[in-house]
C-alpha positions, -999 to +999 in steps of 0.1 A: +033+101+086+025+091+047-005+067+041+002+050+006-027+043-015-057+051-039-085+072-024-113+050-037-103+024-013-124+016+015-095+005+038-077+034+030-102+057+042-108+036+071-073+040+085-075+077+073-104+083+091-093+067+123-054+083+123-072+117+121-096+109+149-064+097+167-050+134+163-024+122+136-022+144+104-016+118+076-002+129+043-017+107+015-001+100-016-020+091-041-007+058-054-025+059-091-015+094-097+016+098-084+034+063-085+058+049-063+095+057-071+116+022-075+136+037-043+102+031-019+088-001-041+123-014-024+117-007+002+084-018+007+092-049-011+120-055+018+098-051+045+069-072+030+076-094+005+056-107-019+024-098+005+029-062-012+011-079-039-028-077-030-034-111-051-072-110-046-076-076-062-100-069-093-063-060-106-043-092-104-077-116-120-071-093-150-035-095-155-027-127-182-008-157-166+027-139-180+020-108-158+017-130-126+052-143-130+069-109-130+086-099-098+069-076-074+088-044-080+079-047-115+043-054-104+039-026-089+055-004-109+036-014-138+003-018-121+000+006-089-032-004-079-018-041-072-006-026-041-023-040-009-033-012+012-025+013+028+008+013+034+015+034+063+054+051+071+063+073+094+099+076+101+115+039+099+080+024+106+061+007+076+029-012+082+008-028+055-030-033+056-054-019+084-059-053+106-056-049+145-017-055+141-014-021+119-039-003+141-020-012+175+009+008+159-005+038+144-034+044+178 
């Protein structure tokens, strides 16, 4: 099991906390230092769209109008933290966020 994000995040340590208290041994990967590779930004992109794209982040109101328009892949390569989180694999399995859906999963 991977859990994708930056460690600053709240929601990331949430569902960290709670998959080790669950007796699960998530690796993290550390989204800021070690980026995504365009093989899993497809991949993630397949599975959730354009909701991969964390639109009310402190990091999209500070991208310029021409920024907004790019496609997602690009986003996130460009801009890692843009990346709603976590995004949480294990085996075939991808969920995105840490709402009851994502929880009912993982616990």
């Amino acid at each position: 099991m991977i859990v994708y994000g930056i460690p600053t995040c709240d929601t990331v340590r949430k569902a960290r906390k709670a998959l080790e208290a669950a007796g699960k041994a998530p690796e993290f990967h550390d989204v800021r230092e070690t980026p995504l590779t365009p093989a899993q930004i497809a991949r993630f992109e397949a599975a959730f769209g354009d909701k991969l794209v964390n639109k009310s982040s402190t990091a999209w109101r500070g991208l310029s109008d021409a920024e907004r328009t790019q496609p997602t892949a690009a986003l996130i390569a460009t801009h890692p933290t843009l990346m709603k989180r976590p995004v949480i694999e294990e085996g075939d399995r991808l969920t995105l966020g840490w709402k009851a859906d994502a929880q009912a999963v993982w616990l």
